[in-house]
SEFIZA-3560 file (N, C-alpha, C; in Angstrom, 3 decimals):
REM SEFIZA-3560
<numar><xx>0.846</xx><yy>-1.171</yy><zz>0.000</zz><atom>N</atom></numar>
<numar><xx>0.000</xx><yy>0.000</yy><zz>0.000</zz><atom>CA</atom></numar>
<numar><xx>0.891</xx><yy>1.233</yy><zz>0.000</zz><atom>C</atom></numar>
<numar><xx>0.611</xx><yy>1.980</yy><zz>-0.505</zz><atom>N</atom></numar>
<numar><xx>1.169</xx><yy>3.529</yy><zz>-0.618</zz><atom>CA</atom></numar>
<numar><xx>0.122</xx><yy>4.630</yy><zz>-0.927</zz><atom>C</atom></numar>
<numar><xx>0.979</xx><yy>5.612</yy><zz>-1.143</zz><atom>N</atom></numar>
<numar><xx>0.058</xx><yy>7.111</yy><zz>-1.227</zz><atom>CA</atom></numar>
<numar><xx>-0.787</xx><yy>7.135</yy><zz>-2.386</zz><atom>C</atom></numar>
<numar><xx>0.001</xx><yy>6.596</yy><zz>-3.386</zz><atom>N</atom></numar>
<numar><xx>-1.126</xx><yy>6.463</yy><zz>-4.355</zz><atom>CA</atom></numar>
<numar><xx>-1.960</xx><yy>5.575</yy><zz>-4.402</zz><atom>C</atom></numar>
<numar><xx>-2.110</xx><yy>4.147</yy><zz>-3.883</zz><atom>N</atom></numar>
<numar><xx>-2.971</xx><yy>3.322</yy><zz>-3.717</zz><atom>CA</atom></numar>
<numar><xx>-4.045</xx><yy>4.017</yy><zz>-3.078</zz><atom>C</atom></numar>
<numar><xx>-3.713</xx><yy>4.418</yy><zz>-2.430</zz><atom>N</atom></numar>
<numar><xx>-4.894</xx><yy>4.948</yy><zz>-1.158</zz><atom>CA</atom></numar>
<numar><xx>-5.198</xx><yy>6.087</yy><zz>-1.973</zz><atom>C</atom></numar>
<numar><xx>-4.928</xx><yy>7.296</yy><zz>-2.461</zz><atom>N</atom></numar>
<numar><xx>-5.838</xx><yy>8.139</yy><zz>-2.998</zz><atom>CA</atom></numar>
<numar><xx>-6.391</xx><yy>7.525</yy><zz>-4.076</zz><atom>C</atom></numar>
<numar><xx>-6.328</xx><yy>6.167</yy><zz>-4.612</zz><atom>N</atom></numar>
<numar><xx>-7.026</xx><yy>5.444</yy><zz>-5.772</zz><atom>CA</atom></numar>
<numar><xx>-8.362</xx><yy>5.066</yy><zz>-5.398</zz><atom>C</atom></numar>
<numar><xx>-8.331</xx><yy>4.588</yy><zz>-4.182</zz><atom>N</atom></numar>
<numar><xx>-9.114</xx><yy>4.042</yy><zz>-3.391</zz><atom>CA</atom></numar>
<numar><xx>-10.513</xx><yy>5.060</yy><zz>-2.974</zz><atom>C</atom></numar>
<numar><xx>-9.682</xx><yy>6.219</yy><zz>-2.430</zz><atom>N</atom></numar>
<numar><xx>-10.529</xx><yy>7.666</yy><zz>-2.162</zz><atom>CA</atom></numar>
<numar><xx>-11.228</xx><yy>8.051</yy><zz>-3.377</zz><atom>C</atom></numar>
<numar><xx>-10.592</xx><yy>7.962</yy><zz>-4.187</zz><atom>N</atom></numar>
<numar><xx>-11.065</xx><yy>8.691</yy><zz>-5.243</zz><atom>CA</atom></numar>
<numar><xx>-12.452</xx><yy>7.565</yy><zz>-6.121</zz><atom>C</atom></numar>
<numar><xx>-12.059</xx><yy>6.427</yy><zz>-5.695</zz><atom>N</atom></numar>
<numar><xx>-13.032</xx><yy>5.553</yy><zz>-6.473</zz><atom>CA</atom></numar>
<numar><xx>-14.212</xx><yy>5.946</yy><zz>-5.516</zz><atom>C</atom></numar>
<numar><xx>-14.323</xx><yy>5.741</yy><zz>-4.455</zz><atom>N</atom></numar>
<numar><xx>-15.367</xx><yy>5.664</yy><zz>-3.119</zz><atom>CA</atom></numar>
<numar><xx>-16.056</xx><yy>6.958</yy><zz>-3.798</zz><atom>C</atom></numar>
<numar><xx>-15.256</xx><yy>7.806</yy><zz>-3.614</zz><atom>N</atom></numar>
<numar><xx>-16.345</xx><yy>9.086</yy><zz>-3.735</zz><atom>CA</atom></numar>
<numar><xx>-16.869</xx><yy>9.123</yy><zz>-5.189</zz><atom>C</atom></numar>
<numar><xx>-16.353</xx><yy>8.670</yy><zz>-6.331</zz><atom>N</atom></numar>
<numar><xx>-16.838</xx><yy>8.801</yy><zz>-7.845</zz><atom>CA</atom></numar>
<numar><xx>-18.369</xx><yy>7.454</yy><zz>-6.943</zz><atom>C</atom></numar>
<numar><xx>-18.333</xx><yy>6.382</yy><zz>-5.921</zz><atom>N</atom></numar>
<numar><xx>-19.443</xx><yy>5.675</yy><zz>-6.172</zz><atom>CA</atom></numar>
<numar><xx>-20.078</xx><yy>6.324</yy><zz>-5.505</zz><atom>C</atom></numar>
<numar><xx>-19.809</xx><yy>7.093</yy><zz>-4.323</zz><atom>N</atom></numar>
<numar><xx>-21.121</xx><yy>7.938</yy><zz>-3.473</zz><atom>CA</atom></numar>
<numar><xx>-21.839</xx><yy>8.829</yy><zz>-4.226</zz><atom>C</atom></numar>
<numar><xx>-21.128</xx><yy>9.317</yy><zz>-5.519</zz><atom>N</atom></numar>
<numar><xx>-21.644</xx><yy>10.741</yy><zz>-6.237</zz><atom>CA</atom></numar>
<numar><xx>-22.806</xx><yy>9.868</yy><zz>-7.022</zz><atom>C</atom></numar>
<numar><xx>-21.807</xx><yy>8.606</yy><zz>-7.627</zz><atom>N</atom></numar>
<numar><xx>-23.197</xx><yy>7.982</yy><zz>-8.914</zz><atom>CA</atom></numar>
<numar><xx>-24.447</xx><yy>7.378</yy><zz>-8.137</zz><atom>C</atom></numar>
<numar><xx>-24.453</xx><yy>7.255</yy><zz>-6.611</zz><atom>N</atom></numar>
<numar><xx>-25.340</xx><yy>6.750</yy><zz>-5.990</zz><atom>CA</atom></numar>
<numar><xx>-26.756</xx><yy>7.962</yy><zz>-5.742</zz><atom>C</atom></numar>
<numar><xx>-26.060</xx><yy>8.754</yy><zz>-5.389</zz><atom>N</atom></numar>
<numar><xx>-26.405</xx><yy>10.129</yy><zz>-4.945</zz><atom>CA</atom></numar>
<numar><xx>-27.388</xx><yy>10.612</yy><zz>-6.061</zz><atom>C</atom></numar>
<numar><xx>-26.705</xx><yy>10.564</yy><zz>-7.414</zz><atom>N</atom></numar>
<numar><xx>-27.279</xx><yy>10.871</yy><zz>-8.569</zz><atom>CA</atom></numar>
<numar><xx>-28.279</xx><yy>10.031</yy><zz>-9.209</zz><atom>C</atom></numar>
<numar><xx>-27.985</xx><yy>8.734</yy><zz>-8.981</zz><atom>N</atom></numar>
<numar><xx>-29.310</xx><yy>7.827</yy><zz>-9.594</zz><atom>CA</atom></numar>
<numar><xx>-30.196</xx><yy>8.218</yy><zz>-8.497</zz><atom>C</atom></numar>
<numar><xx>-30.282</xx><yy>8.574</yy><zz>-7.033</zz><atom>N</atom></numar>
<numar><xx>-31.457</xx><yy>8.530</yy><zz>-6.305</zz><atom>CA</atom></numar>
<numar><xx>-32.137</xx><yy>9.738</yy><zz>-6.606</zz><atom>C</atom></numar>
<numar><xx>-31.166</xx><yy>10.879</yy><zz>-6.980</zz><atom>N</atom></numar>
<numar><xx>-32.056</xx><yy>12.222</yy><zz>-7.618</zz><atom>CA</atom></numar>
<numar><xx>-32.498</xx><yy>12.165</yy><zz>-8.782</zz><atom>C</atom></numar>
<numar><xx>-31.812</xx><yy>11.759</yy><zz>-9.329</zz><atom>N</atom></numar>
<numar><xx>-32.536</xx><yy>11.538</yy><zz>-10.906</zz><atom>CA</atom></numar>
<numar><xx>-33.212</xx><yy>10.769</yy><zz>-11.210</zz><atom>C</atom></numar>
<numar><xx>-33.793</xx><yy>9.575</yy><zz>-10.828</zz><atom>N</atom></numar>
<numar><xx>-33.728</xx><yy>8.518</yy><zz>-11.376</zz><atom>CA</atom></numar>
<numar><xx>-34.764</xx><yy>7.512</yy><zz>-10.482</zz><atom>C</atom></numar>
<numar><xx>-34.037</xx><yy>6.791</yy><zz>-9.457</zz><atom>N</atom></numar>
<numar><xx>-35.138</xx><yy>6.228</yy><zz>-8.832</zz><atom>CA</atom></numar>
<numar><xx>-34.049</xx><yy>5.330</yy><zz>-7.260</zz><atom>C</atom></numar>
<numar><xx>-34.858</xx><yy>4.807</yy><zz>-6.776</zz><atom>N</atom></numar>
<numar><xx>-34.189</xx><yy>4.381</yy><zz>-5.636</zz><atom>CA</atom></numar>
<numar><xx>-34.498</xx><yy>2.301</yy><zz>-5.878</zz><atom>C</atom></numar>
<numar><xx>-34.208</xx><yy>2.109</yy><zz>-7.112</zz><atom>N</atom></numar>
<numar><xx>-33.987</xx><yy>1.094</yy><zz>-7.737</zz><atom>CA</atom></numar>
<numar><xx>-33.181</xx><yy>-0.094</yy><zz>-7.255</zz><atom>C</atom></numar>
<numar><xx>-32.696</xx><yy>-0.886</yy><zz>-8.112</zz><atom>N</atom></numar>
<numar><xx>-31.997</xx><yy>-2.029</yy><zz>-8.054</zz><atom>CA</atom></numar>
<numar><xx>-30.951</xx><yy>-1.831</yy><zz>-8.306</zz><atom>C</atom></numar>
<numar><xx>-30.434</xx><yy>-0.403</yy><zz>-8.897</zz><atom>N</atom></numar>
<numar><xx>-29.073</xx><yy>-0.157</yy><zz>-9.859</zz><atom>CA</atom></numar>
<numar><xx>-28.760</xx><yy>0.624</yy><zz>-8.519</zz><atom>C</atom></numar>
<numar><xx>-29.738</xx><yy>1.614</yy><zz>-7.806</zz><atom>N</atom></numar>
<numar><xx>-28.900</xx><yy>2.385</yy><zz>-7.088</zz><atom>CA</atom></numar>
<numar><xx>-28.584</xx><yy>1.530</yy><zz>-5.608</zz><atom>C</atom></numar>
<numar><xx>-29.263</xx><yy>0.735</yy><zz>-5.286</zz><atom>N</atom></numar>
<numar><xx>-28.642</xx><yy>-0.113</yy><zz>-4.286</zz><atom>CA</atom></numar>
<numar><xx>-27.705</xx><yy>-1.063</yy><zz>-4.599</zz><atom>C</atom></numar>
<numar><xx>-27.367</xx><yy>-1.279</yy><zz>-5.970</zz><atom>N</atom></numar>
<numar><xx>-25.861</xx><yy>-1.530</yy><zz>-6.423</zz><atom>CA</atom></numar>
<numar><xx>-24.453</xx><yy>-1.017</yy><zz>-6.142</zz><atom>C</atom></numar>
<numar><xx>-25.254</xx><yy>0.405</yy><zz>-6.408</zz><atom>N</atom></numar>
<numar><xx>-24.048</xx><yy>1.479</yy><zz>-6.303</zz><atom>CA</atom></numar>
<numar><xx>-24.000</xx><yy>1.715</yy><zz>-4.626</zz><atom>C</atom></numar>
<numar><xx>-24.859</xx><yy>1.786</yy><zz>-4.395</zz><atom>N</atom></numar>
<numar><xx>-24.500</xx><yy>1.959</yy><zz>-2.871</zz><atom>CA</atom></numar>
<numar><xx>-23.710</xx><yy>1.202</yy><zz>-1.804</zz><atom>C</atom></numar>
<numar><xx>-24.030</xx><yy>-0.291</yy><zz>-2.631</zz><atom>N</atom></numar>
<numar><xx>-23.064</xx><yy>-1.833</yy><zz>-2.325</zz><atom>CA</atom></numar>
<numar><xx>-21.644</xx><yy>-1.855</yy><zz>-2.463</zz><atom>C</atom></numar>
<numar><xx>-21.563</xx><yy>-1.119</yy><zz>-3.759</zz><atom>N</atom></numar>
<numar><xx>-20.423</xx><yy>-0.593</yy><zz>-4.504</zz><atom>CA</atom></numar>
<numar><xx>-19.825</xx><yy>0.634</yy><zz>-3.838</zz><atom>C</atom></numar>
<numar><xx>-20.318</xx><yy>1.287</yy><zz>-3.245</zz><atom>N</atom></numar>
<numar><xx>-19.631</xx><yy>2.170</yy><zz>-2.407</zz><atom>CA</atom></numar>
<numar><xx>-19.382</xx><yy>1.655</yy><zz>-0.760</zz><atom>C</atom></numar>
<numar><xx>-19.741</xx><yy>1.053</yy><zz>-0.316</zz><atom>N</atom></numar>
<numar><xx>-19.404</xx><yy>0.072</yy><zz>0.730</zz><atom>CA</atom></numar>
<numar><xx>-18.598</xx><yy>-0.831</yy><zz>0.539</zz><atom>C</atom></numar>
<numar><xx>-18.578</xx><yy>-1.418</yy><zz>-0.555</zz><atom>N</atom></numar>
<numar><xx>-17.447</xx><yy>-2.325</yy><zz>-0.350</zz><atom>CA</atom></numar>
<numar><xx>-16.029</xx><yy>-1.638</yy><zz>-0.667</zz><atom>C</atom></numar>
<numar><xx>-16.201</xx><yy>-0.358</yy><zz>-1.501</zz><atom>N</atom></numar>
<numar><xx>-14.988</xx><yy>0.719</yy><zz>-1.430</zz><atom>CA</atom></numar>
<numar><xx>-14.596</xx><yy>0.824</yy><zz>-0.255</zz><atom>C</atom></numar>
<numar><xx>-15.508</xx><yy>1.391</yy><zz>0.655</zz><atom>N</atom></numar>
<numar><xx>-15.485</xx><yy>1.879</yy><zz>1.870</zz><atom>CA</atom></numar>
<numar><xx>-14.635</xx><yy>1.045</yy><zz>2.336</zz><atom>C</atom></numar>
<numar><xx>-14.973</xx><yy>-0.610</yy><zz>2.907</zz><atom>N</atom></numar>
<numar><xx>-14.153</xx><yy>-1.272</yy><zz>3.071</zz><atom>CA</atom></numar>
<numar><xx>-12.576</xx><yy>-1.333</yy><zz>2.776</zz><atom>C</atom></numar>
<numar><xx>-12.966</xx><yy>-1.598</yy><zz>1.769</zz><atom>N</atom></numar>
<numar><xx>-11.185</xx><yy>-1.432</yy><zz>1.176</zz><atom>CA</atom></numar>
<numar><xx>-10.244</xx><yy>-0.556</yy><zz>1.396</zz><atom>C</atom></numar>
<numar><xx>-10.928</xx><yy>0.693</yy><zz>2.059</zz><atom>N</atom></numar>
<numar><xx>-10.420</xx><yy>2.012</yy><zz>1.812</zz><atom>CA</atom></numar>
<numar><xx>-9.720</xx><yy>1.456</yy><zz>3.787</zz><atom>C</atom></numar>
<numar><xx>-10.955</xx><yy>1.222</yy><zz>4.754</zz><atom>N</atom></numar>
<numar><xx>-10.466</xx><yy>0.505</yy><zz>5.999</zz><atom>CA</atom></numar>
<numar><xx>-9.431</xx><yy>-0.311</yy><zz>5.824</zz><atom>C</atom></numar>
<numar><xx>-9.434</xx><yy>-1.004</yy><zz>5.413</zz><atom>N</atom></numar>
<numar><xx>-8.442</xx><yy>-2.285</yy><zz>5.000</zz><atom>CA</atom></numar>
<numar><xx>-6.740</xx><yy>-1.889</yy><zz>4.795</zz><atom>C</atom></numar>
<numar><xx>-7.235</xx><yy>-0.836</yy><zz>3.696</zz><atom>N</atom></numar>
<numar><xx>-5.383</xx><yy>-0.135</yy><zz>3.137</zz><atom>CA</atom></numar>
<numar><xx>-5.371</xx><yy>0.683</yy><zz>4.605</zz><atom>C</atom></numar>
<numar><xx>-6.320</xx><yy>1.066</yy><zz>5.482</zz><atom>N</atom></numar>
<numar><xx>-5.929</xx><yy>2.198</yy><zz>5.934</zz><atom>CA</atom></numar>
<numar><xx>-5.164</xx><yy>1.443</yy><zz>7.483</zz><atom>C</atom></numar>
<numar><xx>-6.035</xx><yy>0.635</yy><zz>7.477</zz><atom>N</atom></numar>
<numar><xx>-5.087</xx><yy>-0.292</yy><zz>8.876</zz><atom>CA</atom></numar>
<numar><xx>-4.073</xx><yy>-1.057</yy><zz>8.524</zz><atom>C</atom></numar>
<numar><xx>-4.063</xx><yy>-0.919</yy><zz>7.259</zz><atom>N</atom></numar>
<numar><xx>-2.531</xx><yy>-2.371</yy><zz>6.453</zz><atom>CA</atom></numar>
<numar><xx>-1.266</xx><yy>-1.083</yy><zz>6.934</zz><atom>C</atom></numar>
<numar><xx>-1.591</xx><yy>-0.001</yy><zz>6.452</zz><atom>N</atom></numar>
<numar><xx>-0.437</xx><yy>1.146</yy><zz>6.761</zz><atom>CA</atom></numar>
<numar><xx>-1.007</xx><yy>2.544</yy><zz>7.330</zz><atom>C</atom></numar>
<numar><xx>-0.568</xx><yy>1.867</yy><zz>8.708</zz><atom>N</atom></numar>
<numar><xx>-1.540</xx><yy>3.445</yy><zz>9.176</zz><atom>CA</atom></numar>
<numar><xx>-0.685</xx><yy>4.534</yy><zz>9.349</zz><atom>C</atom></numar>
<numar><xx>0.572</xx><yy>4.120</yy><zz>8.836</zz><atom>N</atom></numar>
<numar><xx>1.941</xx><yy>5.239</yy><zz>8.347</zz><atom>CA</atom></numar>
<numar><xx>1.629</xx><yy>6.187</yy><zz>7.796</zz><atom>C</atom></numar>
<numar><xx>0.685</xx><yy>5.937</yy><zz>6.864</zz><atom>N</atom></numar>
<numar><xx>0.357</xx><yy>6.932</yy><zz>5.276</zz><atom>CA</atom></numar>
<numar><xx>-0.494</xx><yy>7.534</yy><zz>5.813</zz><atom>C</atom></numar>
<numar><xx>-1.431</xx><yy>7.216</yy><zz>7.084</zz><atom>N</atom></numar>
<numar><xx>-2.819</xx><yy>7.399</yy><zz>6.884</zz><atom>CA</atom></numar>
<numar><xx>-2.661</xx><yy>9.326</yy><zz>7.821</zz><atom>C</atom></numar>
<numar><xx>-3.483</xx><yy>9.811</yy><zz>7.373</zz><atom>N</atom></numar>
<numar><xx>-3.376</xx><yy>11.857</yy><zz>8.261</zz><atom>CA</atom></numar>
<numar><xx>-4.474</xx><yy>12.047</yy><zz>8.909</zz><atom>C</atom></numar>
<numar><xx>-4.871</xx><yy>12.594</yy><zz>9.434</zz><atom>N</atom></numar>
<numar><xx>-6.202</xx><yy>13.386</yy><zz>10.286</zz><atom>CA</atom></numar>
<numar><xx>-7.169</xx><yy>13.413</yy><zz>8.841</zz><atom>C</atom></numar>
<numar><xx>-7.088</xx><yy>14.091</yy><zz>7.834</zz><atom>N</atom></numar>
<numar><xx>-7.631</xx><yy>14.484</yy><zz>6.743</zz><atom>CA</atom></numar>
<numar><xx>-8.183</xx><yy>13.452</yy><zz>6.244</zz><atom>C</atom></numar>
<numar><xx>-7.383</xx><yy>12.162</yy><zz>5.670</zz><atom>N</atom></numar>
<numar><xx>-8.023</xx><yy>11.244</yy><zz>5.403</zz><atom>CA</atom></numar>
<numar><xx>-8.509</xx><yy>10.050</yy><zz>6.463</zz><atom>C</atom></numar>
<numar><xx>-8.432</xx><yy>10.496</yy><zz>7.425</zz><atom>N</atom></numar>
<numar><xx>-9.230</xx><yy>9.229</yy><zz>8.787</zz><atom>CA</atom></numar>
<numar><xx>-10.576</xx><yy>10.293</yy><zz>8.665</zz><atom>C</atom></numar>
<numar><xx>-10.501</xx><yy>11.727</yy><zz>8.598</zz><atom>N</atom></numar>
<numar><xx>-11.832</xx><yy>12.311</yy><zz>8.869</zz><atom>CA</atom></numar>
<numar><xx>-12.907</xx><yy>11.982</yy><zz>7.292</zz><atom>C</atom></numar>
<numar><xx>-11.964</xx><yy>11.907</yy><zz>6.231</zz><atom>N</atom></numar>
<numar><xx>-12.352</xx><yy>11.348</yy><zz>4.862</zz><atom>CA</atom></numar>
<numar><xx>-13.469</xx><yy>10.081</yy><zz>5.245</zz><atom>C</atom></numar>
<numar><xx>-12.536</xx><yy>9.358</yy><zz>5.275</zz><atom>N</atom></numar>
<numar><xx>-13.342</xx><yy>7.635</yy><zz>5.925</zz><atom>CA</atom></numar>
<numar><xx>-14.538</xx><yy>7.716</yy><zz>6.792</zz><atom>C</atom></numar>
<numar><xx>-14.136</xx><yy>8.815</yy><zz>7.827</zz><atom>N</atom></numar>
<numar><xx>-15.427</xx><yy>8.745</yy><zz>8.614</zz><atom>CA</atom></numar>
<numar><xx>-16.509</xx><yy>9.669</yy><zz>8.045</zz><atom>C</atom></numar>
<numar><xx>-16.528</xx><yy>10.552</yy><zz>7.299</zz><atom>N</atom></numar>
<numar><xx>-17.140</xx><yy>11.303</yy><zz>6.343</zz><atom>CA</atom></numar>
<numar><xx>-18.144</xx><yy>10.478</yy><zz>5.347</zz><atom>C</atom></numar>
<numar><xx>-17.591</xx><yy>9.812</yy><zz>4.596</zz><atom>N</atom></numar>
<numar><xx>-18.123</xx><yy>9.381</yy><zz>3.917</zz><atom>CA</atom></numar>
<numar><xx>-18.293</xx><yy>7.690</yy><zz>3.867</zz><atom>C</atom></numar>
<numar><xx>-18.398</xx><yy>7.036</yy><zz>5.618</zz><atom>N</atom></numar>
<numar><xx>-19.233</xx><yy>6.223</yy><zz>5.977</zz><atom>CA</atom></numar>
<numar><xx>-20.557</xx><yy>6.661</yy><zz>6.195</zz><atom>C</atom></numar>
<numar><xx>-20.640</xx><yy>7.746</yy><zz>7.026</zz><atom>N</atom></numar>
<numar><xx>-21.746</xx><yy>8.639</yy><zz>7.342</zz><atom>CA</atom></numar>
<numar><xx>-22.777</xx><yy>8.968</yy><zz>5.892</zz><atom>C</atom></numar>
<numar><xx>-21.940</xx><yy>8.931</yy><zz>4.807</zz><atom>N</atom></numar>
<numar><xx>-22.676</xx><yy>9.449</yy><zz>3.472</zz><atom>CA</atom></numar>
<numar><xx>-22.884</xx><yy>8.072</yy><zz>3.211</zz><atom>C</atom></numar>
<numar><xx>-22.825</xx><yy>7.211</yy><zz>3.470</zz><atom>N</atom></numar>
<numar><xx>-23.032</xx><yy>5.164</yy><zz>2.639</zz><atom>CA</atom></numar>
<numar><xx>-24.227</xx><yy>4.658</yy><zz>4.034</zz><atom>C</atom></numar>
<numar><xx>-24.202</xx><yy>5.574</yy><zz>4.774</zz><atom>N</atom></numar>
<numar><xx>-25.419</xx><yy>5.396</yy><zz>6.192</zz><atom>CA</atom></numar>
<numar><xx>-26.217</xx><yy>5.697</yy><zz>5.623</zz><atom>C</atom></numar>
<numar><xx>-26.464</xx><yy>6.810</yy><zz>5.153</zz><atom>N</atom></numar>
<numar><xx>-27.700</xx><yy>7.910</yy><zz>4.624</zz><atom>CA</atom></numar>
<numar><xx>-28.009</xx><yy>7.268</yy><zz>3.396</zz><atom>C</atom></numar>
<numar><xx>-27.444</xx><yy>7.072</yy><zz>2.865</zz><atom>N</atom></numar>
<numar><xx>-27.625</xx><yy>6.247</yy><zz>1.432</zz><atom>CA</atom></numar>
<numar><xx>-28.521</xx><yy>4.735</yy><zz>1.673</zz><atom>C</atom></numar>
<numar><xx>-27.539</xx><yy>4.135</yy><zz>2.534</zz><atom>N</atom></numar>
<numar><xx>-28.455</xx><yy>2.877</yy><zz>2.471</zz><atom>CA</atom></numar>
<numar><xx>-29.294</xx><yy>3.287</yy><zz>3.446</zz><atom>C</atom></numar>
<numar><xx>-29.531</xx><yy>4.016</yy><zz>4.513</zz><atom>N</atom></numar>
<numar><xx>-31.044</xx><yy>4.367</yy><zz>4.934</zz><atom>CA</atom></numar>
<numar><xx>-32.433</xx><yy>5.124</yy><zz>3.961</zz><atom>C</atom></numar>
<numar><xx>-31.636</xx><yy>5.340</yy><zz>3.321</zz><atom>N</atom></numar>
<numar><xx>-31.985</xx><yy>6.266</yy><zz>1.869</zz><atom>CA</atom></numar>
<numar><xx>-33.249</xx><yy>5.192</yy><zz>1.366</zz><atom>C</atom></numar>
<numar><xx>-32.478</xx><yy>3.965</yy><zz>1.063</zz><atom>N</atom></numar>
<numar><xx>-32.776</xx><yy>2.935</yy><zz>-0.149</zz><atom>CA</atom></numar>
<numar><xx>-33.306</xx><yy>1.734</yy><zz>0.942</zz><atom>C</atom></numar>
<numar><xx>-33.603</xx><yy>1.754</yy><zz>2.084</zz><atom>N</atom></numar>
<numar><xx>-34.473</xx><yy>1.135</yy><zz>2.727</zz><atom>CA</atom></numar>
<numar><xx>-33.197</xx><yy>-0.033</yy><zz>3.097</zz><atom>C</atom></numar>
<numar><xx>-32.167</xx><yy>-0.151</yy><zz>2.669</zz><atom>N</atom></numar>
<numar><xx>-31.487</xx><yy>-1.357</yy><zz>3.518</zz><atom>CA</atom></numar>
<numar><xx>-31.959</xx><yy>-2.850</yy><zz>3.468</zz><atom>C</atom></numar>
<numar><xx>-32.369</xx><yy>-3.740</yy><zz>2.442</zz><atom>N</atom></numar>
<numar><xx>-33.083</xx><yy>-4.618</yy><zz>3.140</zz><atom>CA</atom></numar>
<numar><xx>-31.784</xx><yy>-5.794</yy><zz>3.424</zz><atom>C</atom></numar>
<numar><xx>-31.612</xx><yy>-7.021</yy><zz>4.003</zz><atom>N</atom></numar>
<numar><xx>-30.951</xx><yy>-7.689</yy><zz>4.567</zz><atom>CA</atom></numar>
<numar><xx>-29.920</xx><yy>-8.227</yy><zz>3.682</zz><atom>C</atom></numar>
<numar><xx>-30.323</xx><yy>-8.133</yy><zz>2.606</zz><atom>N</atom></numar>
<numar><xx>-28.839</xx><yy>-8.856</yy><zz>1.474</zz><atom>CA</atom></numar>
<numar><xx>-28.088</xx><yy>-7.761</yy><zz>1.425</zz><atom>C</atom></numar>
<numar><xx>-27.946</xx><yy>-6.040</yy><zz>1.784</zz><atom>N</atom></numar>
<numar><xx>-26.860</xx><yy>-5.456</yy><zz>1.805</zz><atom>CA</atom></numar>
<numar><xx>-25.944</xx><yy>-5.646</yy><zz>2.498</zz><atom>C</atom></numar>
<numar><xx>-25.242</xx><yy>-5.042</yy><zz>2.598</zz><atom>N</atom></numar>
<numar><xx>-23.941</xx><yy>-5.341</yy><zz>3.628</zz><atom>CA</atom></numar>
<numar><xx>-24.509</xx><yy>-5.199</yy><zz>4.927</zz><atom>C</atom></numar>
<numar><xx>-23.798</xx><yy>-5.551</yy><zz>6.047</zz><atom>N</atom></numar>
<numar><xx>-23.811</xx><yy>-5.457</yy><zz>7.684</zz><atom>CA</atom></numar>
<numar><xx>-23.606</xx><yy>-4.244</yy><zz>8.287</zz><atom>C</atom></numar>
<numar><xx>-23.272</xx><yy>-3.298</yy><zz>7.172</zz><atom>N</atom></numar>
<numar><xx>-22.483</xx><yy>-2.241</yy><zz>8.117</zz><atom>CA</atom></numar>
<numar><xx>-23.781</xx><yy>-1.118</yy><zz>7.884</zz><atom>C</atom></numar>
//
């Protein structure tokens, strides 16, 4: 893991919170957008994962990142009703 892994990681998470965000305004609170929302959780994850593999790399900025935009994948899947095949978190 390194600096650029991890802003790869950041940067994917938030491109899936935005397309989640956007199918629920535009669009509908569907099958595609509780995809994306899956899809941004399991980013999320990953993003935990690199961040405890090297918590060398990791700054205030991006630990407040992570916790930021768990809070935005809360709202989302409370958004889209949550039902039990999403993730646990």
């Amino acid at each position: 893991m390194d600096d650029e892994e991890l802003g790869r990681i950041m940067s994917t998470l938030t491109t899936a919170i935005v397309d989640a965000r956007n199918r629920a305004a535009q669009i509908a609170l569907d099958g595609d957008f509780r995809e994306l929302v899956k899809n941004a959780r399991g980013m999320h994850e990953l993003l935990l994962k690199a961040m405890e593999e090297a918590p060398e790399l990791v700054n205030d900025e991006q630990r407040a990142y992570c916790d930021d935009t768990n809070a935005d994948i809360r709202a989302l899947e409370q958004l889209g009703g949550k039902p039990a095949s999403w993730s646990a978190h």
